[in-house]
C-alpha positions in Angstrom: 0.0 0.0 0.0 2.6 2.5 0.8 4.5 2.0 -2.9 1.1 2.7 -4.2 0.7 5.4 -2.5 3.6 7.1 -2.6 3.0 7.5 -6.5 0.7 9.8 -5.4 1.4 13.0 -4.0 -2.1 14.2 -3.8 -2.8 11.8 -0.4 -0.5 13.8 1.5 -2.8 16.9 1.0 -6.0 14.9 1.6 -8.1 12.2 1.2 -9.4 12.1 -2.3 -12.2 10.1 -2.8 -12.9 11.6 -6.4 -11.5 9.0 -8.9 -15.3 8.9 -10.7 -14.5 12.6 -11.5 -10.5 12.2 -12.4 -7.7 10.6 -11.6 -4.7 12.8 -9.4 -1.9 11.5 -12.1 0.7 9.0 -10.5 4.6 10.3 -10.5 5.1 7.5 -13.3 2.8 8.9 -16.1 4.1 12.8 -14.9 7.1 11.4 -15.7 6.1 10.0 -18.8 4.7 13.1 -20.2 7.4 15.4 -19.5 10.1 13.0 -20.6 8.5 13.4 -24.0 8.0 16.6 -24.1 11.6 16.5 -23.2 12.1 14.6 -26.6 10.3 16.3 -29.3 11.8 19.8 -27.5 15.5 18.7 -27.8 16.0 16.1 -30.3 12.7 17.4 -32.5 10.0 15.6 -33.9 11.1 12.4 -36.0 13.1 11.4 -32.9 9.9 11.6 -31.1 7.7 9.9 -33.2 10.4 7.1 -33.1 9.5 7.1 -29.6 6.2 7.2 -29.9 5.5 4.4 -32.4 6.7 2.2 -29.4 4.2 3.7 -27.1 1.3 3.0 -29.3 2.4 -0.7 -29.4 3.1 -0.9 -25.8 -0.5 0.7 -25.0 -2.3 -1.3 -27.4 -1.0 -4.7 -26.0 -1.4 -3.6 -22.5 -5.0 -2.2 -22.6 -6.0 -5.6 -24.3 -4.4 -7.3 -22.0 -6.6 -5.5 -19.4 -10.0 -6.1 -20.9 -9.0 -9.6 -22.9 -8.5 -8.4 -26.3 -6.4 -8.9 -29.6 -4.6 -5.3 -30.2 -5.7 -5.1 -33.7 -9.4 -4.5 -32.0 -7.9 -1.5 -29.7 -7.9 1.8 -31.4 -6.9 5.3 -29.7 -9.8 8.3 -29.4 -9.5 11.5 -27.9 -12.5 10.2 -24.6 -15.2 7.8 -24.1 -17.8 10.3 -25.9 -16.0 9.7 -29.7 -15.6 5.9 -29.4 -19.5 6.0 -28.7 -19.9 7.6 -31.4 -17.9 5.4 -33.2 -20.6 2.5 -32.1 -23.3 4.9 -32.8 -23.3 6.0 -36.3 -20.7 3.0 -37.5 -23.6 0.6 -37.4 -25.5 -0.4 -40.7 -28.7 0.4 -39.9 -32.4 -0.4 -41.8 -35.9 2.1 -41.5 -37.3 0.0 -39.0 -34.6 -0.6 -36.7 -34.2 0.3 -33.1 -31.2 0.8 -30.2 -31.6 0.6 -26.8 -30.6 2.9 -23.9 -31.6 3.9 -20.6 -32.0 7.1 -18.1 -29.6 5.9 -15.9 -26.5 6.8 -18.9 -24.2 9.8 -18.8 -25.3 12.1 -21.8 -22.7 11.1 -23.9 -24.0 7.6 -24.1 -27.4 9.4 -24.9 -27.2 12.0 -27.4 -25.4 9.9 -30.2 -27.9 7.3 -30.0 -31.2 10.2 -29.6 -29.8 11.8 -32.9 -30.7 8.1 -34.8 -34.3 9.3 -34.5 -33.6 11.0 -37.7 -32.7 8.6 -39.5 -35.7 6.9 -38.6 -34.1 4.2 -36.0 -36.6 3.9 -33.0 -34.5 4.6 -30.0 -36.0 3.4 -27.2 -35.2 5.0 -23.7 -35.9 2.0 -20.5 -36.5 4.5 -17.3 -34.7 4.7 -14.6 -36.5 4.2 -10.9 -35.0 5.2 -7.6 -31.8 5.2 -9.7 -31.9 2.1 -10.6 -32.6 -0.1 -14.1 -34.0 -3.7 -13.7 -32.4 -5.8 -15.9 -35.5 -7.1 -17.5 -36.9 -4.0 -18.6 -34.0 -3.2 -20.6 -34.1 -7.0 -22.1 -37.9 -7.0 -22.8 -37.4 -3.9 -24.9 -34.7 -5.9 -27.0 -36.2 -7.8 -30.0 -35.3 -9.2 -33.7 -35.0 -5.2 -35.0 -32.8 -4.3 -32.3 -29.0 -3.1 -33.8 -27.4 -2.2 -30.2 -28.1 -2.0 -26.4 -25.7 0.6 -25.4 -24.8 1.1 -21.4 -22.3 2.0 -18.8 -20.5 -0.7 -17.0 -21.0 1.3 -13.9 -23.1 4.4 -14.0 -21.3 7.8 -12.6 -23.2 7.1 -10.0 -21.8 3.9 -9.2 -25.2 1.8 -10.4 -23.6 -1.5 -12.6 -25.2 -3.7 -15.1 -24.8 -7.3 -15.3 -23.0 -7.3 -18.6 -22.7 -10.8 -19.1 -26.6 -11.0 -19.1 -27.1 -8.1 -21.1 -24.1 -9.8 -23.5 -26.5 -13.2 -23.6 -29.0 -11.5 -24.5 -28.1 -9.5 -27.1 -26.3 -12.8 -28.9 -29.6 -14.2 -29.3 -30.9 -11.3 -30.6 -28.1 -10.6 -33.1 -27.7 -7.2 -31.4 -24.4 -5.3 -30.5 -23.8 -4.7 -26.5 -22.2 -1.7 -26.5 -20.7 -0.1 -23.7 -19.2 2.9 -22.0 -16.4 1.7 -19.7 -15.0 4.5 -17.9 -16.2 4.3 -14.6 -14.9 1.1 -14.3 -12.2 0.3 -16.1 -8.3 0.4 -13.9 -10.7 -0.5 -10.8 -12.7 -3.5 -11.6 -11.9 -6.5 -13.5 -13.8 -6.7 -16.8 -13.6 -9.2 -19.7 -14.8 -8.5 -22.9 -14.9 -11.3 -24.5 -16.7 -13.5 -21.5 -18.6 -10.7 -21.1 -20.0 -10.2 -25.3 -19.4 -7.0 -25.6 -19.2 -5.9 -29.0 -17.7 -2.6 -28.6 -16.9 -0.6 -25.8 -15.3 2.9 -25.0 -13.4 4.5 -22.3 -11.7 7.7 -21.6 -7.9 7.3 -19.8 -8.2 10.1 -17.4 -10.4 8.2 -14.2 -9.4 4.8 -13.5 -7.0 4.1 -16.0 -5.0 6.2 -14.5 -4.1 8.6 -17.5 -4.3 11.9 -18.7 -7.3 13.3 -20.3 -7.8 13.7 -24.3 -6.6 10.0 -24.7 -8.7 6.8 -24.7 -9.2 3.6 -26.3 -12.0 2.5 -28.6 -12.6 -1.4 -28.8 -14.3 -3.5 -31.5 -14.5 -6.7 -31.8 -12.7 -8.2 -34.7 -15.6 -10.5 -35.7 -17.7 -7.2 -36.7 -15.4 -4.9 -37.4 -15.5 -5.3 -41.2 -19.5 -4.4 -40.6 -18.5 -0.9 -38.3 -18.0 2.1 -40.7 -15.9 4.9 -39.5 -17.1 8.0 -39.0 -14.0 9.9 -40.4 -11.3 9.0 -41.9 -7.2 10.0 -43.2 -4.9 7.4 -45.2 -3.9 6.4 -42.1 -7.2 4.7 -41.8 -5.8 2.3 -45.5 -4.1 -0.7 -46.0 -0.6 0.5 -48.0 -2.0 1.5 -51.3 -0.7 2.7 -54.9 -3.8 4.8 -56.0 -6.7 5.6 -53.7 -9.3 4.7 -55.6 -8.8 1.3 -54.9 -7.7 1.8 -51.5 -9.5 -0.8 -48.9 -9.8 0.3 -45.2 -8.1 -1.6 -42.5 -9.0 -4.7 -41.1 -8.1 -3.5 -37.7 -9.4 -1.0 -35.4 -7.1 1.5 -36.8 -9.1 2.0 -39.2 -11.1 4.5 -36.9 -7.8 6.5 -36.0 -7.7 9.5 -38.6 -5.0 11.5 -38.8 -2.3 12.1 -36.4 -2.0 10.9 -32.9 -2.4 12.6 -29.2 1.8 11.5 -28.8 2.3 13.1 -25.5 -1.5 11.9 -24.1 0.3 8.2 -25.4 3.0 8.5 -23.7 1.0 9.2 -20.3 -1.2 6.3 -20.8 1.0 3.7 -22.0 3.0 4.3 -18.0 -0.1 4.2 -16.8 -1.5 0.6 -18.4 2.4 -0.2 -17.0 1.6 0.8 -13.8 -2.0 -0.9 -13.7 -0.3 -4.2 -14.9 1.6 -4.9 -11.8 -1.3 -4.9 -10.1 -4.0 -7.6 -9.2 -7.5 -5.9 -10.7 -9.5 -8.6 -9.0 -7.7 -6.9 -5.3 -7.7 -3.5 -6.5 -11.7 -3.9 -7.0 -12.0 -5.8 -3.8 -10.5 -2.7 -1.4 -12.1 -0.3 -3.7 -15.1 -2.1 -3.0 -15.0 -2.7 0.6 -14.3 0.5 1.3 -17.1 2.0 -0.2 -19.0 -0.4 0.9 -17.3 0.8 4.7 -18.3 4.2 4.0 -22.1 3.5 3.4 -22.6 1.5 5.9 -21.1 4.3 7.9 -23.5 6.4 6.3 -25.9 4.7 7.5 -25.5 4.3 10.9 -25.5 8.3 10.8 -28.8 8.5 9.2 -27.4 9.9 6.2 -29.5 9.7 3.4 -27.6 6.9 1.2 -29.3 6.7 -2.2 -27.1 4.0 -4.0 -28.6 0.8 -5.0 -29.9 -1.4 -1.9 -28.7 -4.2 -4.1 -25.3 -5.0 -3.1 -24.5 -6.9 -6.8 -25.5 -3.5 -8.1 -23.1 -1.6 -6.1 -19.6 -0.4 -6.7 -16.6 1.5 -5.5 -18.6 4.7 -5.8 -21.2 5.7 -2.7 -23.6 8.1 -3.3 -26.1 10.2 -0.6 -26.9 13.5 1.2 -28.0 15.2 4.0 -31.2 16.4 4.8 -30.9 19.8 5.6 -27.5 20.8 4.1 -27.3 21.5 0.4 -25.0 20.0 -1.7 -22.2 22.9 -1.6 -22.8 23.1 2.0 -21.7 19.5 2.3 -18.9 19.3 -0.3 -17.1 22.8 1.2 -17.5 21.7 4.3 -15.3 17.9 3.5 -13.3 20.2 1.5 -12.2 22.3 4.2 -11.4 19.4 6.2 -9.0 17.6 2.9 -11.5 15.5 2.2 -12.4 15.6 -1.4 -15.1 14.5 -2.9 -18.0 15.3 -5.9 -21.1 17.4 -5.4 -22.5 16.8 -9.5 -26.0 15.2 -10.4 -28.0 17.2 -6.7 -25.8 14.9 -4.7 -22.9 13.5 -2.8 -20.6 11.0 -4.4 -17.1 9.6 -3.2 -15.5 7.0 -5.3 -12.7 4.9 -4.3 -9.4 3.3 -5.6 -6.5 1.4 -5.0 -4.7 4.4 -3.2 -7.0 4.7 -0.3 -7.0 3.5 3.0 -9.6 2.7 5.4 -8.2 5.6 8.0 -9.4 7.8 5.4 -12.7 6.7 5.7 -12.9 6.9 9.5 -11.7 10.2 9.4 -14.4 11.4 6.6 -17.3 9.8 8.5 -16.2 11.6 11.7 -16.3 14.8 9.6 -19.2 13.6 8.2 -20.8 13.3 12.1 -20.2 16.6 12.8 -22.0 18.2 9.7 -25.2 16.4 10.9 -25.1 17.8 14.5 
């Protein structure tokens, strides 16, 4: 615990409990950054991209390592929102066909699917109650028409999905399971492949670790021939002679156009590196139990806790508030005593990693005590 923590400088200033928000960057991918900058600003830029090109390997083969895929299905975006996209309006779709979402989804994984409307794609909405989504009303809405059930393996406020029976489902429906990954990816385990996920998307800068304006888009290789790309440079073409007969990649570069985010590489590739080392199934496990700590401290308070009461739906992210102190009331006042933690969405939400420690929950419910007197 103390390695770990020592490649963060920001838990000697406090206890952050914001990783569902952003990451506080280890020393490793500081490091990282700057060494490249260090590069292309002394040696200029082919020496850099020399440098580079071994990044992009190195990221690809570590990031499928992490989710169990081939690197030819990993492809670099700019954040979580583009590679939905990607999934979005890459799909072949009829007059007659339909997608399905849900209420609980960030508005990224929303407004690329609403815009299908147009194109006369029925885009069916499941609602969300008492911030939850039962599984079955998001399967009974999935039928022979339906081209993709798109959600987020762990809401931004903390709900998750059972993938693997949404994945089920959607193979016997001959639909595509696409999800956003970014709440949980760097924290909990997650396997695409056992899973069926089709194609999925995730920013670098929460859990993975990394900077922001650098992510990864995955597709599976057994559709990607079906996915169009949304935009596209010759980067995005086999080797070709004249461009008329150019054929796209059969690999998810084939969605990468133009030239890459080199020093946002960099960053991520020490951060996948870093994440490697580690056991994801443990990481989860503390991240987990100590949210789970901190709830059931919230409890005891009388604290109004509104994550799920399902304890499979739960994750390293606790949400709740206080009757009788507004949001800002409640996050200035942790604030002021280093405790840091989200007020978005009307409420309270502190998210967990590999970095805390269970003293730092103590401390926060104490803090927490003192507000409600």
């Amino acid at each position: 615990m103390d390695e770990i923590r020592s490649e963060f400088p920001i838990v000697k200033e406090m206890a952050y409990f914001d990783i569902a928000f952003g990451n506080s960057l280890p020393n490793c991918v500081k490091e990282a950054m700057t060494s490249f900058i260090s590069i292309i600003q002394k040696e200029g830029v082919s020496v850099a991209h020399a440098h580079t090109r071994k990044k992009i390997d190195e990221a690809r083969i570590s990031f499928g390592k992490l989710i169990n895929a081939q690197p030819s299905e990993i492809a670099f975006v700019k954040n979580t929102s583009e590679g939905l996209n990607f999934a979005a309006n890459g799909i072949k779709y009829k007059k007659g066909d339909n997608v399905v979402i849900n209420e609980l989804e960030h508005k990224n994984n929303v407004f690329c699917w609403l815009r299908l409307n147009k194109k006369g794609i029925d885009v069916r909405v499941v609602p969300q109650k008492n911030g939850r989504v039962e599984i079955d009303d998001i399967t009974s809405n999935v039928d022979s028409r339906t081209r993709a059930v798109a959600v987020a393996s762990t809401t931004n406020l903390g709900f998750r999905f059972d993938l693997h029976e949404l994945g089920k489902v959607c193979r016997e429906n001959s639909a595509h399971l696409v999800v956003d990954g970014i709440q949980s990816l760097g924290i909990e385990p997650l396997d695409v492949k056992k899973a069926g996920i089709d194609m999925l998307s995730s920013s670098s800068h929460k859990g993975l670790l990394g900077p922001h304006g650098i992510g990864f888009f995955y597709c599976n290789d057994d559709i990607i021939d079906d996915i169009e790309p949304t935009n596209v440079a010759g980067s995005c073409y086999e080797p070709f002679e004249d461009p008329k007969t150019a054929k796209l990649k059969h690999s998810a570069e084939k969605f990468e156009g133009g030239n890459y985010n080199e020093v946002g590489i960099c960053g991520v590739a020490a951060a996948l590196d870093f994440i490697e080392k580690m056991d994801m199934a443990a990481v989860y496990k503390h991240s987990f139990t100590l949210s789970e700590k901190f709830r059931d401290g919230l409890l005891k308070l009388d604290a109004n806790v509104t994550s799920s009461p399902k304890k499979t739906e739960r994750s390293h992210i606790s949400t709740f508030n206080i009757p009788g102190k507004t949001i800002p009331e409640i996050r200035d006042f942790l604030e002021k005593n280093r405790i840091r933690v989200s007020g978005h969405y009307g409420i309270i939400r502190a998210s967990f990693d590999h970095y805390n420690t269970e003293g730092e929950v103590d401390k926060a419910l104490k803090v927490i005590e003192k507000i409600m007197k």
